[in-house]
N, C-alpha and C positions, 0 to 999 in steps of 0.2 A: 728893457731886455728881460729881467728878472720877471717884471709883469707878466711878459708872452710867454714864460716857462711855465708860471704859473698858469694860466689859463689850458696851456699845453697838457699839465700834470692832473687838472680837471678833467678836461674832457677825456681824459685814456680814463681815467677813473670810473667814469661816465658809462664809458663805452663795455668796460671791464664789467662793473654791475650789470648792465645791460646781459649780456654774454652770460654771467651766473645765472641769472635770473631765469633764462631762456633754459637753462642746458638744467635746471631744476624743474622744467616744464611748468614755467610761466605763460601767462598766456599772450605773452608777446611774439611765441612760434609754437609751434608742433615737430617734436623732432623725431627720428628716425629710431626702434626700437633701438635700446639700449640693457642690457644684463646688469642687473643689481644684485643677484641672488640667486639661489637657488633652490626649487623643489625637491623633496628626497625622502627614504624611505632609511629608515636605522637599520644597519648591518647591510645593506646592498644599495648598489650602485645601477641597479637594472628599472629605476624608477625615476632616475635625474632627470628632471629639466630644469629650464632655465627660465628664472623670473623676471618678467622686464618692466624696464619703464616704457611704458605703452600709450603713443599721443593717440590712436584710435579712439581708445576710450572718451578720456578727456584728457585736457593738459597734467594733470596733476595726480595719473593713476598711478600705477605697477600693476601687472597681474600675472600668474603661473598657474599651471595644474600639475595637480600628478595624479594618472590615469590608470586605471588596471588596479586597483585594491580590491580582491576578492573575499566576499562573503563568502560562509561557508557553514551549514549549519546538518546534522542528522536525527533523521525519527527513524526509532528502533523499531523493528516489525516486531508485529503483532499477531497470533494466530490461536484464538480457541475455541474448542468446540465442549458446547455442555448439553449434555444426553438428561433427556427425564426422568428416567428410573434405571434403576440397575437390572431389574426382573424383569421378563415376561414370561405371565402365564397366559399361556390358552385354554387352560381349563381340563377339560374330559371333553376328550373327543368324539362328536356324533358321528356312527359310518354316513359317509358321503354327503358331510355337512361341514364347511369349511370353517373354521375357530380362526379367527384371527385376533389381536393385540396391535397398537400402536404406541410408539415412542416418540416426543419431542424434541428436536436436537434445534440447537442455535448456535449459530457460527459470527463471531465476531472477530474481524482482522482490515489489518488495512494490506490487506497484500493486493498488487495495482490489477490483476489479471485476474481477482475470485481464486475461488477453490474449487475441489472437487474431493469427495467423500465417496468410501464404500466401503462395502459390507461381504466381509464374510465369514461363513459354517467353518468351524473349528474340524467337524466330523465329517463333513458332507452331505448331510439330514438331520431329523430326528433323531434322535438312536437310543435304542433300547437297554435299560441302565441294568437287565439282568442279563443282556448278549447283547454285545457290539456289532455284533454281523447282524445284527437286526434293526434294520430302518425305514423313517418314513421319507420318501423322495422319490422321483419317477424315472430310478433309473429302470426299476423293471416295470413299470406301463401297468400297475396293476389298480391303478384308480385313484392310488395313495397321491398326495402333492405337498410339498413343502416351498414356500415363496418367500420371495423379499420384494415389498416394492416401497414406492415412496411418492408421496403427493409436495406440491411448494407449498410452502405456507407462506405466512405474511414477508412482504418486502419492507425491509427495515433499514436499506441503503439510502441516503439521501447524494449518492452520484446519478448524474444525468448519463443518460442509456444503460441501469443498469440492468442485467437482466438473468436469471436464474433458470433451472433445467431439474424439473424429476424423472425419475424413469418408473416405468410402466413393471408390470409381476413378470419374474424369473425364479424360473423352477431351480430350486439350488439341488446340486446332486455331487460337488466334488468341495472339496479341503484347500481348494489354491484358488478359484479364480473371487480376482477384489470387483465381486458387482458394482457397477455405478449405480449410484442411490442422489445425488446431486451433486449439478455443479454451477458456478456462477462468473461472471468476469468483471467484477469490480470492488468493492472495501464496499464492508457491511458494518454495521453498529450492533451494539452487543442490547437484546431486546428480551427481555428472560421471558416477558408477557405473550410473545406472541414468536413461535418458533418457528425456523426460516423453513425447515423440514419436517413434515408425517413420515416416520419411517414402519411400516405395515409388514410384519409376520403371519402370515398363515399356514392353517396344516389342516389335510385332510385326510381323515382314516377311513377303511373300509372294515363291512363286518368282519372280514376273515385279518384284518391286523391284529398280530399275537399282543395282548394284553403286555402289560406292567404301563412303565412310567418311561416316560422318552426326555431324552435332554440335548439340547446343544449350546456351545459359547458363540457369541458375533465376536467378530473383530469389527470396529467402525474404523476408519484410517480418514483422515482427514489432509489434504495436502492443501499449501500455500500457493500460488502462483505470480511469486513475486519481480 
């Protein structure tokens, strides 16, 4: 009798190991997920899951995720424009012989949309530094001409479609309006060697233009389009 207890007290023993073995994901079964832990995020609770013991895998894994951790990083914009010279002269002006001057400007920005630049007369012409009321400009049709125009120069963007825009001679004649002189629609690199913009002044005098010395200021304005 004591024998069969014994034997009895065996095989539960037996069985009992068995049981552990299994339920530690032995390979005597594959059992049904089961939670051992948990994935999570410090200071919130909006990231919990739960880690399992997972027979999928293999007998003997766990696995969890926690999903949704956002990167996050910023680049500061960028915008400048650098002019070639501070002066233009055109010299002494031949009646009915146009004097022009150009200027080099280069524009370097990562703004996603390009820029766009203009130019304008302080005075609204030439204007004569012994009388104000006296200027070169068309607004009286008398052969005199003052312009702004502007050629592209080298493309110095290395984005794909980029592409840039000069404009053609405008008669400057008033104090407010900002001439387009270029514009662009992508992030350029800053190229000191080779300038994105010709920007071209000219003025034309006739024989009967009253003598002295003429002056005007540009404004250049340069906008980001970020």
């Amino acid at each position: 009798m004591i024998k069969t207890k014994i034997k009895k007290a065996i095989a539960l023993a037996w069985i009992t190991a068995i049981a552990a073995t299994s339920a530690l994901g032995g390979a005597l079964n594959t059992y049904a997920a089961t939670q051992i832990g948990t994935g999570s995020v410090t200071g919130t609770s909006a990231f919990d899951t739960a880690i399992l013991w997972d027979g999928t895998y293999t007998a003997n894994s766990a696995s969890g995720s926690v999903s949704n951790i956002i990167v996050t990083a910023t680049v500061l914009p960028t915008l400048n424009m650098t002019i070639s010279t501070g002066s233009i002269d055109l010299g002494t002006l031949v009646p009915n012989v146009e004097s022009t001057w150009t200027v080099g400007i280069e524009i370097w920005t990562n703004a996603t949309n390009g820029v766009s630049i203009t130019a304008r007369s302080w005075s609204g012409g030439l204007t004569n530094t012994a009388s104000g009321a006296i200027q070169i400009n068309d607004l009286d049709a008398d052969g005199e001409s003052y312009k702004f125009s502007s050629l592209t120069g080298a493309i110095d963007s290395s984005i794909t479609w980029f592409s840039s825009q000069s404009y053609a001679a405008v008669e400057v004649n008033d104090n407010a309006t900002e001439n387009s002189v270029y514009t662009s629609n992508k992030p350029e690199k800053d190229d000191a060697a080779n300038y994105d913009l010709v920007f071209t002044v000219g003025a034309t005098a006739t024989s009967e233009t009253p003598a002295w010395d003429y002056q005007d200021n540009i404004t250049f304005t340069v906008t980001g389009n970020f």
